[in-house]
Backbone as numpy.savetxt, mean C-alpha at the origin, in Angstrom:
# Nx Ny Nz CAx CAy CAz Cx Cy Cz
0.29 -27.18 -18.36 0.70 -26.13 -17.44 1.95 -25.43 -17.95
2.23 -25.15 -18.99 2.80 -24.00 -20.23 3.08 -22.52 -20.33
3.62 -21.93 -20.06 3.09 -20.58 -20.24 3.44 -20.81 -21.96
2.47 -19.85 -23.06 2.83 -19.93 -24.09 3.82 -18.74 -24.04
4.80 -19.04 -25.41 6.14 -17.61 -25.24 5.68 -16.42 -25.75
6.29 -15.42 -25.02 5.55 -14.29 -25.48 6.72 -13.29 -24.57
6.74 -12.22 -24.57 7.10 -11.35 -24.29 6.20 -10.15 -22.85
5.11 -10.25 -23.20 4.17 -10.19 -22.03 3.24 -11.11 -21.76
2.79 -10.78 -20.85 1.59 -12.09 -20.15 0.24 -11.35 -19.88
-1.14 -11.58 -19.53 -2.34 -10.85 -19.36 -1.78 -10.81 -18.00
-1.60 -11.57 -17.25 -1.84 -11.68 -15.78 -0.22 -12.24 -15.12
0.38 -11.52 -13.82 0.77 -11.94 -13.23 0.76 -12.16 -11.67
0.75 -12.87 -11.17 0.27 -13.03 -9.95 1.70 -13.28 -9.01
1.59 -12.30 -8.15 2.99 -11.97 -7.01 2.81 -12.60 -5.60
3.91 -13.48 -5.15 3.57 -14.18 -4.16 4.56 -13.60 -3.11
4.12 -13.05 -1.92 5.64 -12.80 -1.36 5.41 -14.44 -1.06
6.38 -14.64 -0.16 6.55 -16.09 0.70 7.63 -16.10 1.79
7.14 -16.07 3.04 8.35 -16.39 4.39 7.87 -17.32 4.79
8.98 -18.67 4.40 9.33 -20.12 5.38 7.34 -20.62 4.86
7.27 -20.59 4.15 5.98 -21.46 3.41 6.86 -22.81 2.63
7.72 -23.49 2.81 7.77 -24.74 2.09 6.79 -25.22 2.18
6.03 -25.58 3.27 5.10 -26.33 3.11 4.00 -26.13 2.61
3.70 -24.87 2.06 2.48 -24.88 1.65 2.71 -24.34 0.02
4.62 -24.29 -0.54 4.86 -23.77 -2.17 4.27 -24.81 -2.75
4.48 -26.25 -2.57 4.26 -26.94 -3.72 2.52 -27.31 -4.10
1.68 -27.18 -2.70 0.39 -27.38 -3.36 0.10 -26.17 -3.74
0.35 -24.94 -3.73 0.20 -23.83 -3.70 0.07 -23.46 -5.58
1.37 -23.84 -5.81 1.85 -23.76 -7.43 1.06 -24.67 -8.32
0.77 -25.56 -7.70 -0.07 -27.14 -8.06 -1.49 -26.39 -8.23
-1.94 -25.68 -7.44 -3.24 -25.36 -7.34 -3.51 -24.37 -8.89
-2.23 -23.15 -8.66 -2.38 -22.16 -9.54 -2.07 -22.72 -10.96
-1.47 -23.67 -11.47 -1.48 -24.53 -12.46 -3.11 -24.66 -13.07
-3.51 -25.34 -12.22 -4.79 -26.07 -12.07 -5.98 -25.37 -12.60
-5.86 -24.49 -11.80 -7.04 -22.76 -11.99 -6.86 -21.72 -13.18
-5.51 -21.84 -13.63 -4.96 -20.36 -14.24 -5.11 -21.12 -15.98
-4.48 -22.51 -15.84 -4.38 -23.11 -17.37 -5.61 -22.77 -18.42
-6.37 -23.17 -17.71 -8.14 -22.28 -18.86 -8.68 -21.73 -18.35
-8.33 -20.78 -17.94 -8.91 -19.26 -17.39 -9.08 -18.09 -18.49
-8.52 -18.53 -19.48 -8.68 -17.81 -20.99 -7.53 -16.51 -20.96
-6.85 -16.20 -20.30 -5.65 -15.47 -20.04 -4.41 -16.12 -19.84
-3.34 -15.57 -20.44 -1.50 -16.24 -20.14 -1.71 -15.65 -18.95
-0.91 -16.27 -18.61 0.07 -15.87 -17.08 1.48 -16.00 -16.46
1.03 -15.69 -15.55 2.89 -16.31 -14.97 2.94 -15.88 -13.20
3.16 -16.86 -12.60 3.52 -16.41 -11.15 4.89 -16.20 -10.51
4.93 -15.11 -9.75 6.36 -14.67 -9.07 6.72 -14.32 -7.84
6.74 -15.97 -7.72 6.48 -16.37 -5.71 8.32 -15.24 -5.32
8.61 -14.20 -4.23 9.13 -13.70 -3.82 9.56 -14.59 -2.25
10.65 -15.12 -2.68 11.41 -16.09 -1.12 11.91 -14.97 -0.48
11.24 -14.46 0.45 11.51 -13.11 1.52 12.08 -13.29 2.57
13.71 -14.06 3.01 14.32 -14.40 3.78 13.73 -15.39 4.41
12.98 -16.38 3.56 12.90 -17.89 4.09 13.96 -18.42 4.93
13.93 -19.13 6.13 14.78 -19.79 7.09 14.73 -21.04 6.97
13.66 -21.35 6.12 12.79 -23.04 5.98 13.78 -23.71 4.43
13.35 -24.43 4.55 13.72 -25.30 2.99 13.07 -24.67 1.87
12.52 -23.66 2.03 11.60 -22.58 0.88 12.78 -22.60 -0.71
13.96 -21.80 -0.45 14.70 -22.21 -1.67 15.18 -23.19 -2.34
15.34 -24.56 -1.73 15.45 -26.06 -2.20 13.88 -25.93 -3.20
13.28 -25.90 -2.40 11.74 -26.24 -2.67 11.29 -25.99 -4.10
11.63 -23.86 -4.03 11.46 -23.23 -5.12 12.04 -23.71 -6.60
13.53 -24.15 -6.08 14.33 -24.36 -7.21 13.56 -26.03 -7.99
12.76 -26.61 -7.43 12.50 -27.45 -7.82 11.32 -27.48 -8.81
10.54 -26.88 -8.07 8.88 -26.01 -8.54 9.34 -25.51 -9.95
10.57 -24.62 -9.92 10.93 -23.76 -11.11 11.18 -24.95 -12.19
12.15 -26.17 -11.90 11.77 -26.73 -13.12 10.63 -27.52 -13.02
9.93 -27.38 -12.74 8.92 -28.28 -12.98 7.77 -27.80 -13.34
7.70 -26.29 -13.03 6.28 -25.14 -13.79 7.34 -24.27 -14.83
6.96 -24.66 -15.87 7.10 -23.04 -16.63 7.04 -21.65 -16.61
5.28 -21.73 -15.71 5.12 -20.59 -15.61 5.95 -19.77 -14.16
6.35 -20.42 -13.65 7.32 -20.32 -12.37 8.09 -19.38 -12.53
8.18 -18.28 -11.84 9.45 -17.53 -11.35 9.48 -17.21 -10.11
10.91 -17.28 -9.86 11.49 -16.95 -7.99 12.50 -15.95 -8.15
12.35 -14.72 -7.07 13.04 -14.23 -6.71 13.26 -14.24 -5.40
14.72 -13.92 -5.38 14.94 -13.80 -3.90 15.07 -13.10 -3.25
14.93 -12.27 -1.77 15.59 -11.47 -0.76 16.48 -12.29 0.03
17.72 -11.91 0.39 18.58 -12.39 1.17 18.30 -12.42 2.91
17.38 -10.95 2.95 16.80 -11.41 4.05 15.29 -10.71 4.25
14.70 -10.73 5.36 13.18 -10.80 5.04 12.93 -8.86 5.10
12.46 -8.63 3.77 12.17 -7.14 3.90 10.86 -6.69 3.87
9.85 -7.89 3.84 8.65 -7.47 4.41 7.73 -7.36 3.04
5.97 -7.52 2.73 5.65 -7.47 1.78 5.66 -6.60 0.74
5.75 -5.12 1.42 5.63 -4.34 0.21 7.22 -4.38 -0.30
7.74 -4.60 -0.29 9.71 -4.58 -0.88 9.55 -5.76 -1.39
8.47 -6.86 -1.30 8.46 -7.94 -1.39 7.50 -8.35 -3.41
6.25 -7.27 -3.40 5.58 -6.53 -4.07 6.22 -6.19 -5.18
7.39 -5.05 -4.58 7.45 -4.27 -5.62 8.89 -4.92 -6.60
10.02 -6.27 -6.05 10.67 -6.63 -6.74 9.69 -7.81 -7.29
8.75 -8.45 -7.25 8.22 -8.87 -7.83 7.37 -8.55 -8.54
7.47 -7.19 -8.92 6.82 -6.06 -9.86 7.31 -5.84 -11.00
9.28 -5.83 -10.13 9.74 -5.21 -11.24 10.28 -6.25 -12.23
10.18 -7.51 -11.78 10.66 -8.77 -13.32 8.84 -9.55 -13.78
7.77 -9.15 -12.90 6.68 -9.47 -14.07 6.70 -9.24 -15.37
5.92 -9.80 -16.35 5.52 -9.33 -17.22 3.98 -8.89 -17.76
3.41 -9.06 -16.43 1.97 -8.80 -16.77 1.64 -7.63 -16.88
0.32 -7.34 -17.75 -0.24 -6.04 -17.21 -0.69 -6.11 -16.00
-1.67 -6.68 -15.79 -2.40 -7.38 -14.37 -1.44 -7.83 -13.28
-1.36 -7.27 -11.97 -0.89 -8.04 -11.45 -1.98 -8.23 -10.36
-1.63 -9.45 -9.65 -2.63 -10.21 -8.60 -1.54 -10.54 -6.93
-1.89 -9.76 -6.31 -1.23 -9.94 -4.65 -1.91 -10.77 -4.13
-1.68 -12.47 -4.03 -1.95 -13.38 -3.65 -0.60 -14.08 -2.40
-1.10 -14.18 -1.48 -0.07 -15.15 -0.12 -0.26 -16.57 -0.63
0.98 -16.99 -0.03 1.54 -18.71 -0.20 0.91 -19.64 0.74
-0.34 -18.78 1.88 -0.11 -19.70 2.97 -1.66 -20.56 2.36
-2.57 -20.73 1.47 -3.84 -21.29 0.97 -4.22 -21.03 1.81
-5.00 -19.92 2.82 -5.69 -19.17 2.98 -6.55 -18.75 2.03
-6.26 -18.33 0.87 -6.83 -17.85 -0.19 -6.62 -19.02 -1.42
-7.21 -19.73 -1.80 -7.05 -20.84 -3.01 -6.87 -19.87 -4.22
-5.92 -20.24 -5.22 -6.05 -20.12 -7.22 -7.30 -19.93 -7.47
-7.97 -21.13 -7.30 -9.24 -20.90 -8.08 -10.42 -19.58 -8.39
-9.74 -18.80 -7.03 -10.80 -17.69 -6.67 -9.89 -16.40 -7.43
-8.43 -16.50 -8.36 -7.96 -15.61 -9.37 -8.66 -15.05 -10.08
-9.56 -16.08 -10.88 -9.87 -15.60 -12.21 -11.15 -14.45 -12.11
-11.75 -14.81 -10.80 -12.76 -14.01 -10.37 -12.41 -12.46 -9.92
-11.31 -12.49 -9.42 -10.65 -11.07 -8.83 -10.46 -10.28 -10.78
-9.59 -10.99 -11.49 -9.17 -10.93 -12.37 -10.02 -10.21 -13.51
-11.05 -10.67 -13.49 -12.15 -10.66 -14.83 -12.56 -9.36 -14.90
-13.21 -8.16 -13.84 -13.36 -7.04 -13.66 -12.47 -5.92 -14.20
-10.95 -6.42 -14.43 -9.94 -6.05 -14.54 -9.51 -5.72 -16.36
-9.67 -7.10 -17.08 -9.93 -7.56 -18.13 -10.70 -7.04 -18.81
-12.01 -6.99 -18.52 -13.15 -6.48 -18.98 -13.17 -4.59 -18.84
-12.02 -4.23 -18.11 -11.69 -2.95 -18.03 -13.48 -2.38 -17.37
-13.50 -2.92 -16.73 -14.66 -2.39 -15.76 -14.38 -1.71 -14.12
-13.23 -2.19 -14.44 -12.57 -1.56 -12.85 -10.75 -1.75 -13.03
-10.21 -0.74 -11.98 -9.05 -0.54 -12.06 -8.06 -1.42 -11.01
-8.61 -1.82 -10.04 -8.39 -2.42 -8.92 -9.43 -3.17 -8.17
-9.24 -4.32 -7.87 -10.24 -5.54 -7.34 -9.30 -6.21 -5.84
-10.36 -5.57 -4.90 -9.77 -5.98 -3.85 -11.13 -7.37 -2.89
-10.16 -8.59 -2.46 -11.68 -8.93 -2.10 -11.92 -9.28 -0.99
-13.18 -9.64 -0.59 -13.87 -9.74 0.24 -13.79 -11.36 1.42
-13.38 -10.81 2.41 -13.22 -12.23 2.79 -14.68 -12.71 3.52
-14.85 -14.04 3.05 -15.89 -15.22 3.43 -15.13 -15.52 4.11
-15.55 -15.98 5.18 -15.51 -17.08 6.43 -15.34 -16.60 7.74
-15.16 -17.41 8.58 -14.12 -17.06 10.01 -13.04 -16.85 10.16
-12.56 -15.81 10.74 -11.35 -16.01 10.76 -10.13 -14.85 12.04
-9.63 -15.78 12.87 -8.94 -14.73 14.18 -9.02 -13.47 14.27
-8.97 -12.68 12.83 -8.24 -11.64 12.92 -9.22 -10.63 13.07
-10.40 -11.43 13.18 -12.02 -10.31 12.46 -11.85 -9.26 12.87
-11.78 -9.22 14.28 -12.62 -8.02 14.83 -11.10 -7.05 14.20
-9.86 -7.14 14.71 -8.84 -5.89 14.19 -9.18 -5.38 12.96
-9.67 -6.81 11.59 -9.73 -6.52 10.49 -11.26 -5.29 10.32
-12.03 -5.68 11.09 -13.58 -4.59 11.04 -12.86 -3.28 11.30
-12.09 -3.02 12.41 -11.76 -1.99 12.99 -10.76 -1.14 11.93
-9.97 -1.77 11.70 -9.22 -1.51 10.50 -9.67 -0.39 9.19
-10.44 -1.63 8.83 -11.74 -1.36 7.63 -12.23 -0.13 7.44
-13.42 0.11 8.88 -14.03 1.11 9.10 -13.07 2.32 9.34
-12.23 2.54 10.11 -10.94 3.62 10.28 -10.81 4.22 8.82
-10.62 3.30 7.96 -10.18 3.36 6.66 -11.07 4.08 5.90
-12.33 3.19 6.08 -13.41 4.00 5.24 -13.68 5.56 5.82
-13.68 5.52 6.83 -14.52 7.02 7.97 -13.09 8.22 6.89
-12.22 7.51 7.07 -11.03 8.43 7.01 -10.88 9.06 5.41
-10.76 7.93 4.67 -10.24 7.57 3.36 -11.64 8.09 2.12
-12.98 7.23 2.39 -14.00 7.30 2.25 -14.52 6.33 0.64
-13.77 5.23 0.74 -13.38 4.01 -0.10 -14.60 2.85 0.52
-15.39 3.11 -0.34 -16.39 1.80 -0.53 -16.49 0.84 -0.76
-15.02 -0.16 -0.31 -15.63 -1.24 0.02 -15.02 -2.29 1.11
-15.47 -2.87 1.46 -15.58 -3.79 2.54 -14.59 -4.51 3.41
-13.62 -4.84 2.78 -12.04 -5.28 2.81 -10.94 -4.73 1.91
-10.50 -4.07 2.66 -9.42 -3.22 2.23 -8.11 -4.30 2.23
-8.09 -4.74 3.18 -6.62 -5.28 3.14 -6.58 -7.23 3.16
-6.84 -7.53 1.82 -7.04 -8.91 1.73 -6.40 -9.22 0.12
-6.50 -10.25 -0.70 -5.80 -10.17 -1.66 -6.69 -9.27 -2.50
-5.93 -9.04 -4.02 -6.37 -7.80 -5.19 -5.59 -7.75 -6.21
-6.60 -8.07 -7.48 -5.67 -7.90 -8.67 -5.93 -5.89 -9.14
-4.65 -5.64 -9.72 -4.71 -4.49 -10.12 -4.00 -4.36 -11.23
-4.10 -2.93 -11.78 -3.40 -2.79 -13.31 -1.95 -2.58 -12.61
-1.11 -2.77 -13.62 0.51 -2.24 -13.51 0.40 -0.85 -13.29
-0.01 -0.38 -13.34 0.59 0.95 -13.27 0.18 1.76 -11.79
-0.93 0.94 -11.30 -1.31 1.08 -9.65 -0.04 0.95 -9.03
0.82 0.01 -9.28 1.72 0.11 -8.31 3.01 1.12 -8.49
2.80 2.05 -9.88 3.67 3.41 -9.74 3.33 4.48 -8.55
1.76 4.51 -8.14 1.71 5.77 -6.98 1.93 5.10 -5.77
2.27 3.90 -5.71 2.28 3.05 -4.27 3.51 3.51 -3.92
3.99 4.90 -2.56 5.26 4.56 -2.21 5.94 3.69 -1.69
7.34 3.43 -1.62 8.24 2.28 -1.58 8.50 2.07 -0.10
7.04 1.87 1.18 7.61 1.99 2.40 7.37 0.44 3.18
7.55 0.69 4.07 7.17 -1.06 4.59 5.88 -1.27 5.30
4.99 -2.01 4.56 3.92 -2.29 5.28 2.87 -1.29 4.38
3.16 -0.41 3.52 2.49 0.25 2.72 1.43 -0.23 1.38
1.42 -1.68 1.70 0.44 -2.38 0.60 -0.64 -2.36 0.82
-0.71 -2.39 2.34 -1.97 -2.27 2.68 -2.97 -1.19 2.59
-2.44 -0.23 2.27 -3.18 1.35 1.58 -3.15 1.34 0.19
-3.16 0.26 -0.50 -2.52 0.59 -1.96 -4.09 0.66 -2.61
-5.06 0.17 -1.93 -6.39 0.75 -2.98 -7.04 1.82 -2.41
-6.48 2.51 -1.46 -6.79 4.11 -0.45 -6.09 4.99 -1.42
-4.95 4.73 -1.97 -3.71 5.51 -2.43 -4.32 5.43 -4.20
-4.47 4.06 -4.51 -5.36 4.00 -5.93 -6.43 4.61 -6.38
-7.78 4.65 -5.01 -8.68 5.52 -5.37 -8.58 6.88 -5.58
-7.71 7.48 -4.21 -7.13 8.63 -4.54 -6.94 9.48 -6.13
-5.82 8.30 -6.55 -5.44 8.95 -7.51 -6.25 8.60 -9.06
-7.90 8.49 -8.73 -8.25 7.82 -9.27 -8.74 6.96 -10.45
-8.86 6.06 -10.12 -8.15 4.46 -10.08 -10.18 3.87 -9.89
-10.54 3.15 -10.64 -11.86 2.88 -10.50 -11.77 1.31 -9.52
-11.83 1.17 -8.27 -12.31 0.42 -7.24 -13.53 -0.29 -7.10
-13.63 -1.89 -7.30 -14.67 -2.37 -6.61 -14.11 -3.92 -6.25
-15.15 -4.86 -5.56 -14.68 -5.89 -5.07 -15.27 -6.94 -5.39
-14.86 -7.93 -4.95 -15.21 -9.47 -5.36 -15.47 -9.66 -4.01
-16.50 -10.77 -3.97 -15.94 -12.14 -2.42 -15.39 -13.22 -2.69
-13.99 -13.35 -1.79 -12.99 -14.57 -1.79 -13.42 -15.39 -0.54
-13.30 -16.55 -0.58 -13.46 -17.43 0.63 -12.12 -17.41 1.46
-12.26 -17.89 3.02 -11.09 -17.74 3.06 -10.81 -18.83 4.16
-10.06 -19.55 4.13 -10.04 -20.76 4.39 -8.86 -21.22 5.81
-8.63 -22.13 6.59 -7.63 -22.10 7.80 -6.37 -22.84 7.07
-5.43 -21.99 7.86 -3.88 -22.42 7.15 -3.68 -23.88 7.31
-3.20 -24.41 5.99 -3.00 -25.71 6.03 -1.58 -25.92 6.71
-0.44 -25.40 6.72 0.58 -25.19 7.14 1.82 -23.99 7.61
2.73 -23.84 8.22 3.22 -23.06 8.57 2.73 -21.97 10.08
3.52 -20.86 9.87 2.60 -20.06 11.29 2.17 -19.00 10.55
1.18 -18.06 11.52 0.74 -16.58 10.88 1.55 -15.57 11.14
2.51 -14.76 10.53 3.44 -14.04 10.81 2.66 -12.80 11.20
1.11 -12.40 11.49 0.52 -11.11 12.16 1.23 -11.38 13.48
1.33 -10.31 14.28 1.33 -10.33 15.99 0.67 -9.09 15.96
0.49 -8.93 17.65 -0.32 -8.02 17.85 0.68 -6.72 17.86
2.01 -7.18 17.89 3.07 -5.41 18.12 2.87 -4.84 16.29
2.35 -5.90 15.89 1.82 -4.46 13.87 0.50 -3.92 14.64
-0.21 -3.75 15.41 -1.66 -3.52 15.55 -0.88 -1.60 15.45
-0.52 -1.21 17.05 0.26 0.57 17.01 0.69 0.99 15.69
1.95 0.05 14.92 2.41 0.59 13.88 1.59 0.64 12.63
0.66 -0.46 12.74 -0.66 0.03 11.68 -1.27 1.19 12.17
-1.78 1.41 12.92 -2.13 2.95 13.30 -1.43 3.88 12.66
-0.06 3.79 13.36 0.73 5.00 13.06 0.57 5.19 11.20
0.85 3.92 10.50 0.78 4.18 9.00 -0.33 4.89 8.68
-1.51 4.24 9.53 -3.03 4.84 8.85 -3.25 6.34 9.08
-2.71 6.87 10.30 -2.01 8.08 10.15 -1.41 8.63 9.45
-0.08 8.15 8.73 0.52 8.94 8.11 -0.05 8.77 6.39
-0.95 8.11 6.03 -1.27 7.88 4.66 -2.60 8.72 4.78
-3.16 8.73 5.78 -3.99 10.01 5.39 -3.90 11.18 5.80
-2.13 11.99 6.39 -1.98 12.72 6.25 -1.80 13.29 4.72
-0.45 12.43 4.51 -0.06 11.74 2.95 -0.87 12.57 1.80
-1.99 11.65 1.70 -3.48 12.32 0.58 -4.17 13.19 0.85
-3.81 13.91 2.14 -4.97 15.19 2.57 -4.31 15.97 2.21
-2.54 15.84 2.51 -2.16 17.59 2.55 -0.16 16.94 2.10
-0.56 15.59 1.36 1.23 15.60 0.93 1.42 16.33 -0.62
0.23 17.21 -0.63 0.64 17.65 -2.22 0.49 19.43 -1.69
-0.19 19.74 -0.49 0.00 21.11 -0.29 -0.05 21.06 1.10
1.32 20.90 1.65 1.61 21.05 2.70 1.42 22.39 3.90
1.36 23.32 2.56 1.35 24.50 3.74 0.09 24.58 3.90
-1.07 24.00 3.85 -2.49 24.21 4.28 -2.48 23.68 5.41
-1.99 22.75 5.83 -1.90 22.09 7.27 -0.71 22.93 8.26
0.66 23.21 7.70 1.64 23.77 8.22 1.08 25.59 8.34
0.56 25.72 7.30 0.48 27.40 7.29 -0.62 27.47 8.65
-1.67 27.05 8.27 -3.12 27.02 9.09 -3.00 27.17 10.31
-2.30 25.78 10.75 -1.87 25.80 12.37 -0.80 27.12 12.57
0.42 27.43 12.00 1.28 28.13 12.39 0.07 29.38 12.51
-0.81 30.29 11.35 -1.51 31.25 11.42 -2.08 31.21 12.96
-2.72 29.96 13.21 -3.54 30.03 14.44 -2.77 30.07 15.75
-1.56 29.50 15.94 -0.81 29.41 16.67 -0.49 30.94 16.87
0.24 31.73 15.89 0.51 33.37 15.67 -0.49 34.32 16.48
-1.98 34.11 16.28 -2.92 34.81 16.38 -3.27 34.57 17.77
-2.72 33.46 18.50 -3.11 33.28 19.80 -2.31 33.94 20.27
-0.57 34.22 19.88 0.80 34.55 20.82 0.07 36.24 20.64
-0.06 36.78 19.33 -0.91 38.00 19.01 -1.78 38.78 19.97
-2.99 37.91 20.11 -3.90 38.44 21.05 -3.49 38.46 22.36
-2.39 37.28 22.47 -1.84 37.34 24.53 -0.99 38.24 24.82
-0.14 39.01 23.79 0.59 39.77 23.51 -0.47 41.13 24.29
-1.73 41.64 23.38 -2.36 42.51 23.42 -2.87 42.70 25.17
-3.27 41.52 25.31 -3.82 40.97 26.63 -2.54 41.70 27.73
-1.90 41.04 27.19 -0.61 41.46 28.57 0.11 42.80 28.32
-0.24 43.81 27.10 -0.41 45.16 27.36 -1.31 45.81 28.36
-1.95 45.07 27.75 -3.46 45.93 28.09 -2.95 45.65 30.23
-2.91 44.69 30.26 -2.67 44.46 31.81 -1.58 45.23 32.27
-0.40 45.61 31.53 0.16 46.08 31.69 0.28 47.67 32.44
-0.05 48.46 30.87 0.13 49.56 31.09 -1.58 50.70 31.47
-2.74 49.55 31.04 -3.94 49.33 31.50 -4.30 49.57 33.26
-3.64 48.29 33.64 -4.12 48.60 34.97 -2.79 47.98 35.54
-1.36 48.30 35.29 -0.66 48.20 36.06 -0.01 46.54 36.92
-0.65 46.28 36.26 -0.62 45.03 36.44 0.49 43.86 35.26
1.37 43.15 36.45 2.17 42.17 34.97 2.30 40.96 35.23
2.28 40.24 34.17 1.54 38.75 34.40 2.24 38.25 33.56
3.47 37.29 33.79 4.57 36.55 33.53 4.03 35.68 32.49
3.28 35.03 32.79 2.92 33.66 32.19 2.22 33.86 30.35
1.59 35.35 30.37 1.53 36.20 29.54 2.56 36.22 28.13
3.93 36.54 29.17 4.66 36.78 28.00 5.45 35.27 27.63
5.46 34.62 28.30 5.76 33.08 28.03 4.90 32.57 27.05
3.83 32.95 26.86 2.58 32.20 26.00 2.45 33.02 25.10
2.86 34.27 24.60 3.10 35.20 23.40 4.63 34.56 22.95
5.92 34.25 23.54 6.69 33.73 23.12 6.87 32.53 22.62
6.31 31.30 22.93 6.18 30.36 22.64 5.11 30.12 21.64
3.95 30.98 21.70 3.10 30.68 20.39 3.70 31.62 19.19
4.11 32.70 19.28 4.69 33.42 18.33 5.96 32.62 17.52
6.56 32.10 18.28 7.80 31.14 17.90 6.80 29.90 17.13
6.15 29.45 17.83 6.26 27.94 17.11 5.15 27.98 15.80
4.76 29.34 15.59 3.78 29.64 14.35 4.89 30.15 13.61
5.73 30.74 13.86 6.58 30.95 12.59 7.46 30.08 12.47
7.71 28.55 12.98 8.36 27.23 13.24 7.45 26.43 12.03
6.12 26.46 12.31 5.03 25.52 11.57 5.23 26.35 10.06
5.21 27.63 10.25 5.27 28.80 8.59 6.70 27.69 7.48
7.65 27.59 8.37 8.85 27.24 7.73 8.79 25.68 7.37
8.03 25.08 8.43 8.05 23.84 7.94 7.27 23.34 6.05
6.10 24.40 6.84 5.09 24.59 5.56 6.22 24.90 4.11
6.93 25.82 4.16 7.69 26.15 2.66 8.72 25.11 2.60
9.10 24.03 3.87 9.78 23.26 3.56 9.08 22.17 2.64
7.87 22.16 3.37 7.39 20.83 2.92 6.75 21.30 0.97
6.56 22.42 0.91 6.36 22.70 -0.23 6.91 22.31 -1.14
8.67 22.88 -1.21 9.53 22.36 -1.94 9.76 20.83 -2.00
9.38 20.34 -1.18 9.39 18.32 -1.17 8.58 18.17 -1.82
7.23 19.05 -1.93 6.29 18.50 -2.40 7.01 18.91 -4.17
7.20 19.72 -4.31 7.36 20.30 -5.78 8.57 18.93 -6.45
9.45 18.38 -5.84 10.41 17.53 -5.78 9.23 16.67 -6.09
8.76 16.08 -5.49 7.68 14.94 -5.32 7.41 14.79 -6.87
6.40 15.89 -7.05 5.32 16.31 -8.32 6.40 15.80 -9.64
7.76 16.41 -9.48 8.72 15.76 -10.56 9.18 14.10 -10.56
8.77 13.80 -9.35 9.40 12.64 -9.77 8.15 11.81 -10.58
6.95 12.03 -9.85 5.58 11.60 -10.10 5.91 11.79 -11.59
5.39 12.88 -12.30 6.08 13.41 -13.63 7.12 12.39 -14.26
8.10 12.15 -14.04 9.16 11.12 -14.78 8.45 9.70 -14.98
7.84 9.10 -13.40 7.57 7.94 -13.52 6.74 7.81 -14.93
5.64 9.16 -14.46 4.72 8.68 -15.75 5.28 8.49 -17.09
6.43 9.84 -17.54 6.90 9.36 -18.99 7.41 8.36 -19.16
8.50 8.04 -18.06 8.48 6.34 -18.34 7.83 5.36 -18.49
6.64 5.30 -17.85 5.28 4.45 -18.39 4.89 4.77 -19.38
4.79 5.46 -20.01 4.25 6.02 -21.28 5.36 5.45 -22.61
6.82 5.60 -22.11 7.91 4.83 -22.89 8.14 3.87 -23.16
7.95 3.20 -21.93 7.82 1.50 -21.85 6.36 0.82 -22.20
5.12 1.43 -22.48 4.34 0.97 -23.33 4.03 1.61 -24.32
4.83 2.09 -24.97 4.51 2.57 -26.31 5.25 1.88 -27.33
4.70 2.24 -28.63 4.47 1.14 -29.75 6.14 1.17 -30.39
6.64 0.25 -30.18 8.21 0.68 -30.46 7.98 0.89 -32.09
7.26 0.31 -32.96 6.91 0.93 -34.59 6.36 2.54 -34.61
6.23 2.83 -33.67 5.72 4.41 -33.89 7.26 5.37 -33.83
């Protein structure tokens, strides 16, 4: 259970972990077990995410005792995707694999996510959960939302997934945003398909879901497919509505002439509803050129990341 030395690894596999002592050491034991002749190096990088438990005693012990072991820490709990992405940024894999501490999901079922990946047959491997399990019905509901919306074929969106490194450059840096990361992958695309993982009842610890993430998952699934519909041309959504908004204050405008000087007649409510739609269409116009320029901001940073990827794997002999 070795990593051989090297400078990169095929595979790394990212663990967040909150208050799992009890389930790090068979956990690491397992991935030992599974990963050693799997025909790929590796290395795992369990993330202690404001553990309250004996989790850092634990870790520090694990570390000498696996090689392939690395821990980082948060001082306090910032949640998986912050959790993700510093355990992103000291991997060395190309591959990385978003696997939980709680054995829910066993090692053994890695190499299977993994292989699709390897074989460069797909860009992202998200999988499929086997069994029973509490969460079904939110997780169906979830799913389908996702698909109707997104239009991502396949089955479990939000369960573990190995992906290339560089998937996690378009993933923005928000909380709770991992869970769109193969919506956001296909998008930009990113070749998607899945495995089936078994999935098994927690041997220890509690389930940190409650039902108060159910609204704020909404709200995200909202804002990520505003995000990919219209975060690269904002004024199609901002212009559109403001136009239509305009054209209503427009015609009530005409309306309450016409009543006016027509037949003498004046009708208050008229010019309240030409003022207020006239206003808030040229409100939506401005937002639109605001959001433009964010977007143009955006497009550059997108732009940098990539040359930096392009820097950091290129052939330092060239």
């Amino acid at each position: 259970m070795t990593l051989a030395p090297a400078d990169t690894v095929d595979v790394s596999v990212l663990v967040p972990a909150k208050d799992e002592a009890s389930n790090l050491p068979e956990f690491v034991r397992l991935c030992g077990e599974a990963l050693a002749h799997a025909g790929f190096s590796y290395e795992v990088v369990i993330v202690n995410d404001g553990s309250r438990d004996d989790s850092a005693r634990v870790l520090r012990e694990l570390e000498r005792e696996f090689g392939f072991l690395r821990v980082v820490t948060h001082r306090r709990q910032r949640g998986i995707a912050d959790a993700l992405r510093s355990a992103g940024e000291v991997a060395r894999g190309d591959i990385f694999v978003f696997y939980p501490a709680d054995l829910q999901y066993l090692p053994e079922d890695i190499p299977t996510l993994v292989r699709p990946v390897l074989e460069r047959r797909a860009d992202i491997v998200t999988g499929t959960k086997q069994g029973r399990y509490e969460k079904a019905f939110v997780s169906r509901i979830y799913n389908g939302l996702c698909r109707w919306l997104f239009g991502v074929r396949v089955t479990d969106l939000n369960s573990v997934k190995a992906y290339r490194r560089q998937v996690m450059l378009g993933v923005p840096l928000r909380p709770d945003w991992h869970r769109y990361m193969v919506v956001i992958a296909a998008a930009d695309g990113y070749r998607v398909t899945s495995r089936p993982v078994p999935l098994y009842p927690r041997r220890g610890g509690e389930s940190k879901f409650t039902w108060r993430r159910i609204p704020v998952g909404v709200l995200d699934l909202i804002s990520v497919w505003f995000q990919l519909r219209f975060g690269r041309k904002p004024i199609i959504f901002f212009g559109v509505a403001g136009a239509v908004l305009f054209v209503i204050g427009f015609l009530a405008g005409v309306a309450a002439l016409v009543l006016r000087f027509g037949f003498g007649v004046g009708f208050r409510p008229f010019l309240n509803l030409v003022e207020t739609m006239v206003i808030s269409g040229i409100v939506l116009f401005g937002f639109g050129f605001v959001g433009e320029m964010i977007a143009s901001l955006q497009e550059e940073n997108r732009e940098i990341a990539r040359t930096l990827a392009r820097l950091d794997h290129s052939d330092p002999r060239d």
